[in-house]
C-alpha positions in Angstrom: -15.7 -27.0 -52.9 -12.1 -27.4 -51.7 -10.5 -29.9 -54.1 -7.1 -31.8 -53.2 -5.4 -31.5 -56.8 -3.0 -34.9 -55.8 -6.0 -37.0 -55.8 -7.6 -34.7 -58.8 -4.9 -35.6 -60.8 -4.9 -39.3 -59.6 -8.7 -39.7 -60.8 -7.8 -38.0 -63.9 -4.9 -40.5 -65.0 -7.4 -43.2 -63.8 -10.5 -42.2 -66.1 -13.2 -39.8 -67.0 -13.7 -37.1 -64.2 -16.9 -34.9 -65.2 -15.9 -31.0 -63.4 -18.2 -28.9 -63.0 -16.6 -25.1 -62.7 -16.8 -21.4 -62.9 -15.2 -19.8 -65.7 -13.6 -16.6 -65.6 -16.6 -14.8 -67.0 -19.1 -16.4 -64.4 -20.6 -19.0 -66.1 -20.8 -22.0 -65.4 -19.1 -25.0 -67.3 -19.2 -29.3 -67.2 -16.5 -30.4 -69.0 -15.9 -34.4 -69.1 -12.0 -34.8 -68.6 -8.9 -36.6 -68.2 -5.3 -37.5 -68.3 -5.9 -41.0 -69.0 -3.2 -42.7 -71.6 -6.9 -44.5 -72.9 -7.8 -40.6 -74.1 -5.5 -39.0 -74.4 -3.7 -39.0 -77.8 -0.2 -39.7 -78.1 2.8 -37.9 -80.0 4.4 -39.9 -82.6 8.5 -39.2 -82.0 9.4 -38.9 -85.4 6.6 -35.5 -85.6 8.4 -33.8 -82.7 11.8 -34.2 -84.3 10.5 -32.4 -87.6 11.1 -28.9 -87.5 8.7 -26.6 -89.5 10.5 -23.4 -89.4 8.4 -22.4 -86.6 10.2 -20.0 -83.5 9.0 -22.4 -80.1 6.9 -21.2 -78.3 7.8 -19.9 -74.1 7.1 -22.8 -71.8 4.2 -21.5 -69.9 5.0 -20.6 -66.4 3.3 -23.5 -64.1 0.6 -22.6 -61.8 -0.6 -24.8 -59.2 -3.6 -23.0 -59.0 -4.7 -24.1 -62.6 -5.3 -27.9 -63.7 -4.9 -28.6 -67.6 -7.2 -31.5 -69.0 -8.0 -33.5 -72.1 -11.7 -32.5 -72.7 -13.1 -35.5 -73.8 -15.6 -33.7 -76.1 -13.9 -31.0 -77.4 -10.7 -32.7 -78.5 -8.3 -30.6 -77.2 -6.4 -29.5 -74.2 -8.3 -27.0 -71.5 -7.6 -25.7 -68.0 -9.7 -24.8 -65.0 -8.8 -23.2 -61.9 -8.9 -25.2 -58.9 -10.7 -23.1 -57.1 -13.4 -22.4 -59.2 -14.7 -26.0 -59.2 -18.2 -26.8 -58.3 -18.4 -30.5 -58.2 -16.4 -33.4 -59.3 -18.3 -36.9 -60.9 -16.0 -39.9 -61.5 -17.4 -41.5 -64.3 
């Protein structure tokens, strides 16, 4: 399936977009994502001033080739690649 990531990420920041991809292994995965502000939970400023001791971490290098989500059911950030998708559902 050839995906346009602009209107990918458009959908996402609008709502729930189920993707259905291949993972690295070959499997197949459905993940219900989003970038939606509704999801996706925010930063409160005062935790990012705190500093815990911790050495930051290297910004990863970007890849236009990879999308990062909020998966809704998991909780957490996750990535696909692009080309690896299957089939897109706009909840």
């Amino acid at each position: 399936m050839l995906v346009n990531k602009y209107e990918l990420v458009e959908d996402l920041k609008n709502g729930v977009v189920t993707v259905i991809f291949e993972k690295v292994d070959g499997t197949e995965r459905t993940m219900r994502a989003t970038l939606s502000d509704l999801y996706v939970p925010q930063v409160e400023p005062a935790m990012l001033s705190e500093y815990d001791g911790q050495v930051p971490k290297n910004a990863k290098q970007l890849n236009d080739n990879v999308q990062a989500v909020w998966d809704i059911d998991a909780g957490g950030w996750r990535s696909f690649r692009i080309d690896s998708v299957k089939q897109l559902l706009k909840e």
